[in-house]
C-alpha positions as CSV (number, residue, x, y, z in Angstrom):
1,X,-26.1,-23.6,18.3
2,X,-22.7,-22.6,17.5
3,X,-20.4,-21.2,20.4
4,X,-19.1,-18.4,18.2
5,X,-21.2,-16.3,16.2
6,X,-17.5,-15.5,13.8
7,X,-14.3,-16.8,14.2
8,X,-11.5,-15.0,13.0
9,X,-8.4,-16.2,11.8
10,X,-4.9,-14.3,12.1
11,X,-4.0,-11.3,14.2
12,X,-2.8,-8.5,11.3
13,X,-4.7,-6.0,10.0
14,X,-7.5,-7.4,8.6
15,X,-8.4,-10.1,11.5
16,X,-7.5,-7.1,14.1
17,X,-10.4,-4.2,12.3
18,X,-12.7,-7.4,11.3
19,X,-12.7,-9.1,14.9
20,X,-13.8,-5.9,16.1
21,X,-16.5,-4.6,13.6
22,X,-18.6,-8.3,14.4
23,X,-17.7,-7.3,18.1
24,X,-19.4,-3.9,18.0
25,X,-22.6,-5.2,16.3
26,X,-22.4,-7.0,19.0
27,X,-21.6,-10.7,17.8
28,X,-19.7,-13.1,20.1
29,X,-16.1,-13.5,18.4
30,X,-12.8,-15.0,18.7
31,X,-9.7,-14.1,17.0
32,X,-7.1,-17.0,16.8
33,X,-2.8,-16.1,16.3
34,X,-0.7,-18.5,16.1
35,X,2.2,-15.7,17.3
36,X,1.3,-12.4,18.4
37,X,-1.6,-9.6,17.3
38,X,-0.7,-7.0,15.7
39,X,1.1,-9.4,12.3
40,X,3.2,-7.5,9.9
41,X,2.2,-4.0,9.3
42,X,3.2,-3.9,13.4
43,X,6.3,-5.9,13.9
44,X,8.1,-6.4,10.1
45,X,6.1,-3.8,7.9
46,X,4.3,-0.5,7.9
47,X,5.4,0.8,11.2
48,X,9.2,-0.6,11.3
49,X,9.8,0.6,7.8
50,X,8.5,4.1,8.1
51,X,10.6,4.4,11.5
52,X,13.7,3.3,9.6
53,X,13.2,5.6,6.6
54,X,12.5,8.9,9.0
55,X,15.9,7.8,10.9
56,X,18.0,8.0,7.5
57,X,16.3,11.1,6.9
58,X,17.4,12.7,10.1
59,X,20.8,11.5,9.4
60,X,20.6,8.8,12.6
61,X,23.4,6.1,12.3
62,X,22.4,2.3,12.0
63,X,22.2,1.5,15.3
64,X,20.1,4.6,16.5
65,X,17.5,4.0,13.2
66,X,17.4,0.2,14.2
67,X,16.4,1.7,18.2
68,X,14.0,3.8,16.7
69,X,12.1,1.0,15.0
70,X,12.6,-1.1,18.3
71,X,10.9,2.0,20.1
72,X,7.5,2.9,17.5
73,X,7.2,-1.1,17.9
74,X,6.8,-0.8,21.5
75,X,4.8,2.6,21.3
76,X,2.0,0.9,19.0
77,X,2.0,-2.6,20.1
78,X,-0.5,-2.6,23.1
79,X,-3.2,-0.8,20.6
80,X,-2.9,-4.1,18.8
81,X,-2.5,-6.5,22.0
82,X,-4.7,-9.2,23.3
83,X,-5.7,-7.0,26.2
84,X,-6.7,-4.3,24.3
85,X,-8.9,-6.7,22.1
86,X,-10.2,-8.6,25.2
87,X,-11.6,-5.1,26.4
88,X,-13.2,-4.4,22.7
89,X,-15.1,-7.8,23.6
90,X,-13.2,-10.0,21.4
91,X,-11.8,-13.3,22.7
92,X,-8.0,-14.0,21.8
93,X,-7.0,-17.4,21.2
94,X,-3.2,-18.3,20.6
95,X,-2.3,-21.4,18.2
96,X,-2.8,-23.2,15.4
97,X,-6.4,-23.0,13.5
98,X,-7.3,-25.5,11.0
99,X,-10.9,-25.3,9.0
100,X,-12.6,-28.8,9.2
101,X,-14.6,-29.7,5.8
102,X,-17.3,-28.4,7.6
103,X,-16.2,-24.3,7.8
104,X,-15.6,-24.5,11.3
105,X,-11.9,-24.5,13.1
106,X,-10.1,-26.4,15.2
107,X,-7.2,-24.6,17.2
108,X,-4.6,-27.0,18.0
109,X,-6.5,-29.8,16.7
110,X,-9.8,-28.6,19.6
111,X,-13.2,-27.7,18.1
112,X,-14.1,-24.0,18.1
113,X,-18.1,-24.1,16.9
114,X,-19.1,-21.0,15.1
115,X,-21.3,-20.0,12.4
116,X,-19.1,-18.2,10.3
117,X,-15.4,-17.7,9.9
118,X,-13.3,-15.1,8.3
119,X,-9.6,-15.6,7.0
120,X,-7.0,-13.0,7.3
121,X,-3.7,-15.0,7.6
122,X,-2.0,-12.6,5.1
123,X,1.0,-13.1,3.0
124,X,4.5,-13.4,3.5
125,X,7.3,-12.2,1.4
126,X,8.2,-14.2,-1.5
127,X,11.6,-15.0,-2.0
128,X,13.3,-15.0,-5.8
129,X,14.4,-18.0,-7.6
130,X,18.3,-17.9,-8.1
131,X,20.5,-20.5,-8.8
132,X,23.1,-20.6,-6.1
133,X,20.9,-18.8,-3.5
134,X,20.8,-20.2,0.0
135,X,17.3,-19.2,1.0
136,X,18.3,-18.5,4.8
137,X,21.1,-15.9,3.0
138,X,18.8,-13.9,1.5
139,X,17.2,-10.7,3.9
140,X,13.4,-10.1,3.3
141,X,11.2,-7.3,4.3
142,X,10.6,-9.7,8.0
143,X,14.3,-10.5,8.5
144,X,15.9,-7.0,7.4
145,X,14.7,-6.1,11.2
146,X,17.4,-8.3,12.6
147,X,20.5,-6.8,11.1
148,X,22.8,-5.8,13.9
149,X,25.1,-4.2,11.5
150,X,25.3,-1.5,8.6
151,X,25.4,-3.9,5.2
152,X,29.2,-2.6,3.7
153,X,26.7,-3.6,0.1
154,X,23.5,-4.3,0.0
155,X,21.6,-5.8,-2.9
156,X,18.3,-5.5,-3.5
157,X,16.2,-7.6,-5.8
158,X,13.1,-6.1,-6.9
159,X,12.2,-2.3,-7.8
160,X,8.5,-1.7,-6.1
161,X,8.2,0.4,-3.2
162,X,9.5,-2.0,-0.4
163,X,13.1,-1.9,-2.7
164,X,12.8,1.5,-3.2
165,X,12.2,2.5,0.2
166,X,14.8,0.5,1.7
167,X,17.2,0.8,-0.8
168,X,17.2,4.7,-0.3
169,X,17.4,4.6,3.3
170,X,20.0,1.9,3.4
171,X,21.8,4.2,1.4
172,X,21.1,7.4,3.3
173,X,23.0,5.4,6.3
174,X,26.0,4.8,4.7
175,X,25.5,1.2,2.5
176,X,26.4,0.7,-0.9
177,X,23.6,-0.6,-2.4
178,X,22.7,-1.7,-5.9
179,X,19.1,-2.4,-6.8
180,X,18.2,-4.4,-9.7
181,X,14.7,-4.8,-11.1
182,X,13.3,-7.3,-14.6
183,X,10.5,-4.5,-15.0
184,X,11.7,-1.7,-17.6
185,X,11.1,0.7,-14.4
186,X,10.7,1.2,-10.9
187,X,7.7,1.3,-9.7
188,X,6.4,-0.2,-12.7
189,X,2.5,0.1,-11.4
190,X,3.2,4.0,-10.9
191,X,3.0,6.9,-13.5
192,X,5.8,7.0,-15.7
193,X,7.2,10.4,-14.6
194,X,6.8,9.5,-11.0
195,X,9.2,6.4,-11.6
196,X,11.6,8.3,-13.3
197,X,12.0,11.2,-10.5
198,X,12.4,8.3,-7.8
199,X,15.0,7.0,-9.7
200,X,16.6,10.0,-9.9
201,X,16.2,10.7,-6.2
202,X,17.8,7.1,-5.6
203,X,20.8,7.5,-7.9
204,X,21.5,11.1,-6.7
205,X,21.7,9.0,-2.9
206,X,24.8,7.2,-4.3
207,X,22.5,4.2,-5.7
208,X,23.1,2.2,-8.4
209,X,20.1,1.3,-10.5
210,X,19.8,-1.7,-12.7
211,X,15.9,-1.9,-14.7
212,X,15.0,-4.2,-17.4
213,X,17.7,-7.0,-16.5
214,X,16.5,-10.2,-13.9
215,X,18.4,-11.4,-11.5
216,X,19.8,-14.5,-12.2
217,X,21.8,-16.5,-9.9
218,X,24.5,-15.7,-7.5
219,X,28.0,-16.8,-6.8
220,X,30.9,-16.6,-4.9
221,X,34.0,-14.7,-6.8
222,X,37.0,-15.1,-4.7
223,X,36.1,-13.5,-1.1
224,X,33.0,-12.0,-3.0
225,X,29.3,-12.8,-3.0
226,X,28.2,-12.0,-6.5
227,X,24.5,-10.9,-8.4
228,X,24.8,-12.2,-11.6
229,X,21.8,-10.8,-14.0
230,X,20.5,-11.8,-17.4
231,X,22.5,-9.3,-19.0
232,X,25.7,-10.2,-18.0
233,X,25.7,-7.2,-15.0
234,X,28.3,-8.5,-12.0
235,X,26.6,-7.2,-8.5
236,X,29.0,-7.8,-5.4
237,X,27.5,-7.9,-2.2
238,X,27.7,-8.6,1.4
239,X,24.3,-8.9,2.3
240,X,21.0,-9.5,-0.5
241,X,17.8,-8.2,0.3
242,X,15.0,-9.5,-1.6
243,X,11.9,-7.5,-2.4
244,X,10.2,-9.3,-5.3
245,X,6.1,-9.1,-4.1
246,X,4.3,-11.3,-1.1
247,X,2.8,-15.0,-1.4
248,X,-0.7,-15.6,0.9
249,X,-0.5,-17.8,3.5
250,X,-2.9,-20.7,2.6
251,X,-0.6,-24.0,3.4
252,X,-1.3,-25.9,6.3
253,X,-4.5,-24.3,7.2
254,X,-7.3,-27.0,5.6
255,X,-9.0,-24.4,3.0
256,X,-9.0,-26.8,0.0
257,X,-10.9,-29.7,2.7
258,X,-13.1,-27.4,3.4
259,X,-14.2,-26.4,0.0
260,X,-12.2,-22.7,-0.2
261,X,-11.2,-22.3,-3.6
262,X,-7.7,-20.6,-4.1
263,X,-6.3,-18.8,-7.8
264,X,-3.7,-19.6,-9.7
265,X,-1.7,-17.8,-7.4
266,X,-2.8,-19.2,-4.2
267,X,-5.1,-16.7,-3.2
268,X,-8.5,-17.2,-1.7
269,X,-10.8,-16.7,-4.1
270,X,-13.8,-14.6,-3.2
271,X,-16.9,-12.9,-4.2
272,X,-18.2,-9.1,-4.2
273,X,-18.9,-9.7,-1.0
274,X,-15.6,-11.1,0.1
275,X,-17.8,-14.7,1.0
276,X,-15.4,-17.5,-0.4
277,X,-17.0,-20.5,-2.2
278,X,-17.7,-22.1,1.2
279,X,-20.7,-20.0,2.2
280,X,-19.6,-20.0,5.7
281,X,-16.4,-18.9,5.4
282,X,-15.5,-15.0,4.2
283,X,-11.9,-13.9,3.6
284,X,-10.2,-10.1,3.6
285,X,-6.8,-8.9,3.1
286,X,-3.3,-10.0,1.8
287,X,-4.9,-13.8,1.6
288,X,-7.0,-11.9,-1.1
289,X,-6.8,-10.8,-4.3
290,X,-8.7,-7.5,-3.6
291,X,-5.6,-6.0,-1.2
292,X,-2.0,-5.3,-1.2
293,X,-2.0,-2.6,1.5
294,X,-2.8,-2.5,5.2
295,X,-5.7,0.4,4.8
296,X,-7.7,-1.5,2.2
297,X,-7.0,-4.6,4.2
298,X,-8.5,-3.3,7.1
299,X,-11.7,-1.4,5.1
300,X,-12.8,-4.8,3.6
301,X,-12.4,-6.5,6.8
302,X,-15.3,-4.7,8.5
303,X,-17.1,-5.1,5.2
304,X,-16.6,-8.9,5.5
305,X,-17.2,-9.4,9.2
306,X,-20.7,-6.9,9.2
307,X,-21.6,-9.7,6.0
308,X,-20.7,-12.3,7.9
309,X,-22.2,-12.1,10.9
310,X,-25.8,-10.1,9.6
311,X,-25.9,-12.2,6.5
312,X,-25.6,-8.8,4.4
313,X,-24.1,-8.5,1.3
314,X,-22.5,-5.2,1.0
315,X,-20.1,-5.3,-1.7
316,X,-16.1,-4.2,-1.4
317,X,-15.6,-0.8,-3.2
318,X,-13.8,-1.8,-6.7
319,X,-12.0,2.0,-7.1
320,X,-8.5,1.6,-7.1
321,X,-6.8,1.5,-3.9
322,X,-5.0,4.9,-2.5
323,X,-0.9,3.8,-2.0
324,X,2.5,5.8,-1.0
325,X,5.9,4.8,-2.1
326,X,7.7,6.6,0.8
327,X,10.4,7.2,-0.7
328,X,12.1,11.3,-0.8
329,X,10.4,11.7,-2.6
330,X,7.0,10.0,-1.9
331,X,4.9,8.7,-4.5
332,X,1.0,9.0,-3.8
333,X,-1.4,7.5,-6.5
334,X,-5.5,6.9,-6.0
335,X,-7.4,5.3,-8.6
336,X,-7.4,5.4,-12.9
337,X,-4.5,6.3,-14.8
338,X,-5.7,8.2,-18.4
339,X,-6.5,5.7,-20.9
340,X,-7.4,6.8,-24.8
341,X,-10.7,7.9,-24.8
342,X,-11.4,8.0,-21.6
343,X,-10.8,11.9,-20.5
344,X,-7.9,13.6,-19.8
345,X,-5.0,14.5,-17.2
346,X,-3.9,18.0,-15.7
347,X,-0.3,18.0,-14.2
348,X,1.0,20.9,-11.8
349,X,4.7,21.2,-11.9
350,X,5.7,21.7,-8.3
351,X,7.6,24.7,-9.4
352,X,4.1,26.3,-9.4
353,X,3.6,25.3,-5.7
354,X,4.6,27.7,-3.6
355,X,5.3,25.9,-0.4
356,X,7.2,23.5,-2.0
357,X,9.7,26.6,-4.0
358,X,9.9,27.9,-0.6
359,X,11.0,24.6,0.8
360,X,14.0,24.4,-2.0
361,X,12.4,21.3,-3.0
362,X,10.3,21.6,-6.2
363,X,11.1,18.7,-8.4
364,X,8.0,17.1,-8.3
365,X,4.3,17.0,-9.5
366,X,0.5,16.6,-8.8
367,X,-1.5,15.2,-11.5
368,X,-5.4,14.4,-11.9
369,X,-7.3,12.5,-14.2
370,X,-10.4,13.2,-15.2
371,X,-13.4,11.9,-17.1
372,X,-15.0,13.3,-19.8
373,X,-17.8,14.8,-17.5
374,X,-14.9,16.5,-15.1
375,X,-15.1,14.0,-12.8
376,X,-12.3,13.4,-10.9
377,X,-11.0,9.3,-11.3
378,X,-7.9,9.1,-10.0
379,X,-4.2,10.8,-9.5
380,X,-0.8,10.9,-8.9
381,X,1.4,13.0,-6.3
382,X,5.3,13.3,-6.1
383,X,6.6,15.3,-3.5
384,X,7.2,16.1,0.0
385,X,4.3,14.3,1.9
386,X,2.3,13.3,-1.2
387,X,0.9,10.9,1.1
388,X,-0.8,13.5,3.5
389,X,-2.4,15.3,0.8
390,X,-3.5,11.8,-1.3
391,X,-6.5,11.7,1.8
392,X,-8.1,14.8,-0.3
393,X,-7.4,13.1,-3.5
394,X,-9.2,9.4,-2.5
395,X,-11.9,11.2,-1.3
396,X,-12.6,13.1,-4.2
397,X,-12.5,10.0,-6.4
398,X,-14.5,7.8,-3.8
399,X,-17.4,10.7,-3.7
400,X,-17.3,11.0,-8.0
401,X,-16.6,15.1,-7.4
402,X,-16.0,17.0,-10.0
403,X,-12.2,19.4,-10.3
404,X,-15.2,22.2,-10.4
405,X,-16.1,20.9,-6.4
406,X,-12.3,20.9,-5.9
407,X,-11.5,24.4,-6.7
408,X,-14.4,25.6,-4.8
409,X,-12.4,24.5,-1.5
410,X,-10.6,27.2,0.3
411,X,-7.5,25.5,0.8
412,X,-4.6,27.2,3.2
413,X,-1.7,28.5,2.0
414,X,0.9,27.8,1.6
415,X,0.7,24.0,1.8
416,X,1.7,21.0,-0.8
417,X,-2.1,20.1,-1.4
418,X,-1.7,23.5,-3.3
419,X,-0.7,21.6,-6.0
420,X,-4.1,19.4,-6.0
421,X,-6.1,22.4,-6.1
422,X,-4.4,24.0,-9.0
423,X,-4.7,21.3,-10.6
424,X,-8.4,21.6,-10.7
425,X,-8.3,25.5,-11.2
426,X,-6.5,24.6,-14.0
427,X,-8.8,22.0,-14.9
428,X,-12.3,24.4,-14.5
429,X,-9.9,26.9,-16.8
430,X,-9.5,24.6,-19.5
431,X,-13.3,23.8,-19.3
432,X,-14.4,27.6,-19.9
433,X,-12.1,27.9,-23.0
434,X,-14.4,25.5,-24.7
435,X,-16.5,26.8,-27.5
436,X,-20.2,26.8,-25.8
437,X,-18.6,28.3,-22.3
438,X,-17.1,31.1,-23.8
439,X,-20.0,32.0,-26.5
440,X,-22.4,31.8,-23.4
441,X,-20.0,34.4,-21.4
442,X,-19.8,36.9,-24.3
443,X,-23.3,36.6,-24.4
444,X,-23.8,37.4,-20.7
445,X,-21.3,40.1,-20.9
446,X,-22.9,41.6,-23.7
447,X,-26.5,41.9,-22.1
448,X,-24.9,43.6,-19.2
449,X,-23.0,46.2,-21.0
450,X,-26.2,46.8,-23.1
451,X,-28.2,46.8,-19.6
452,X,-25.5,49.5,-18.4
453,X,-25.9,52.1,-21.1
454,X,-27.2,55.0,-20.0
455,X,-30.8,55.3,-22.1
């Protein structure tokens, strides 16, 4: 019999919520880090990132925002340690784990028997291909953290929300930064709109913004470290942060010995079910296809370890997955966005939201799309704490309600999810104008004023 009944490999996210899922139902599991739990959400993403970006917003210098990160690190790390895994009934293994052709793992080249296995080494930042650039020069999402100075100008290669996020608050603490993105837009996966009011946010911070032009290659000018881009724009910099996506880490690791098929991409290829083409071994997060954020990381984790160690076959949720750009503003998006045929959108200037008008800040939107039955299928926010009030949004498009169920909730007032339930007030609106609503009403009406006649 197998010593384990699920081994787990890698300490972020995904191994963190999957290890303990299989340990609540009870199954005998070990986790295996080669470095510490907690991977990059704790130490190099999520939680540094959204420390550094509230520190330019309070107007901290460098050296208090990198203190700050240093300190939410420290806060959050023992809910991710060993220990507290250890008393969750998982067992922590430190090194290096290796699948043998068979789907089991060795750590450090030792045995570790188990019937099943799931993967969730993650992905680490992916680094552009200039001419001229010395990869150890270059500043990623991982290494920005060990700046001990302000950058005098900072360049930064890529325009999705890791650029834009640090570009802004890079800027906020006194940098000169230039971003420069090949896509025609930031945020080229967002709505339109919502790209164009964060790049109007980031220019209005002092930062220069160059879309639809590649960097190239880069090259020393004198004194000067230089961008060079496809269109002949000159970029001088002291320091170059590049923010051009995530690779999986699959190398080194054994999967294509042991019958794990990865994409074109390098990803682990898996099923509905998130089993890989070994049948013993599953697979859940940034090593995926299915995930690019922590949350849905840690959702189809559980799904994969329950499958895994039960022999279920629950299947991970295909909708769209909720994201924030955090940015000032913050982008929030869930879901569709409006295709031809498909139903329609209703967008809520934030001018109409009183909360935000009384906050001085009212440049920004909430927008729904809907089916053709009214059913709500996805969204985008822009504003102050978009983010908070996506929760209502994803769960409106994960439970198929209509805007009609919507603007049935009391909501409080005055808040910024004001703008998501005006939006569907709007929306029910816009359904009674039609034809058969209101000849139904004048009908009703009619009866009751012939009901109300005095006889």
């Amino acid at each position: 019999m197998a010593g384990w009944d699920l081994v787990v490999v890698g300490g972020g996210s995904a191994g963190l919520v999957g290890a303990q899922a299989a340990a609540r139902l009870g199954a005998r599991v070990a986790l295996v880090e080669a470095e510490k739990t907690g991977g990059e959400c704790l130490y190099t993403g999520c939680v540094p990132s959204k420390a550094f970006i509230a520190a330019a917003r309070d107007g901290l210098g460098f050296d208090a925002a990198m203190a700050r990160v240093a300190a939410a690190v420290v806060a959050i790390a023992p809910h991710d340690s060993p220990g507290a895994l250890e008393a969750e009934g998982v067992r922590v293994l430190h090194g290096h784990a290796v699948l043998d052709p068979s789907g089991g793992v060795r750590v450090d080249g030792r045995p570790l028997p188990s019937r099943s296995v799931l993967l969730a080494t993650g992905a680490a930042p992916a680094l552009p291909s200039l001419t001229g650039l010395d990869p150890d020069e270059a500043l990623t999402s991982e290494t920005v953290w060990s700046l001990s100075v302000l950058p005098e100008r900072l360049a930064v290669v890529g325009g999705g929300p890791v650029g834009c996020e640090l570009a802004q608050a890079f800027a906020r603490l006194g940098a000169e930064v230039t971003v420069v993105a090949s896509a025609p837009r930031l945020l080229p996966r967002e709505d339109p709109e919502a790209s164009a009011v964060v790049r109007a946010a980031l220019e209005a911070d002092g930062i220069r913004v160059i879309t639809g032009d590649g960097a190239m290659a880069v090259a020393r000018v004198g004194a000067d470290r230089v961008l060079l881009t496809g269109h002949g724009a000159r970029v001088p910099y002291t320091h170059l942060l590049a923010a051009t996506g995530k690779v999986p880490r699959t190398g080194g690791i054994g999967l294509p010995e042991a019958g794990v098929r990865l994409d074109g991409a390098g990803r682990v290829v898996t099923d509905a079910s998130l089993r890989t083409t070994n049948p013993r071994v599953w697979a859940a997060g940034d090593v995926t296809a299915r995930s690019r954020h922590t949350h849905t990381a840690g959702v189809h984790a559980a799904i994969a370890a329950a499958n895994a160690v039960l022999g279920t076959r629950r299947k991970a949720a295909s909708i769209g997955e909720p994201r924030v750009t955090f940015t000032a503003p913050e982008v929030a998006a869930v879901g569709r966005s409006a295709a031809p045929g498909t139903g329609r959108t209703v967008t809520v200037p934030h001018t109409r939201v009183d909360r935000a008008v009384a906050d001085a800040d009212p440049g920004g939107f909430t927008r729904i799309v809907l089916d053709r039955g009214g059913r709500i299928t996805g969204g985008t926010i822009v504003g102050p704490r978009a983010g908070e009030t996506l929760g209502e949004l994803s769960l409106a498009v994960n439970a198929r309600l209509k805007a009609t169920d919507l603007a049935a909730a009391v909501h409080a007032y005055p808040t910024h999810s004001d703008g998501l339930w005006l939006a569907a007030i709007q929306a029910r609106l816009t359904a009674l104008d039609a034809p058969a609503p209101r000849i139904a009403a004048r009908v009703l009406l009619a009866l009751r004023r012939a009901a109300a006649r005095p006889r």
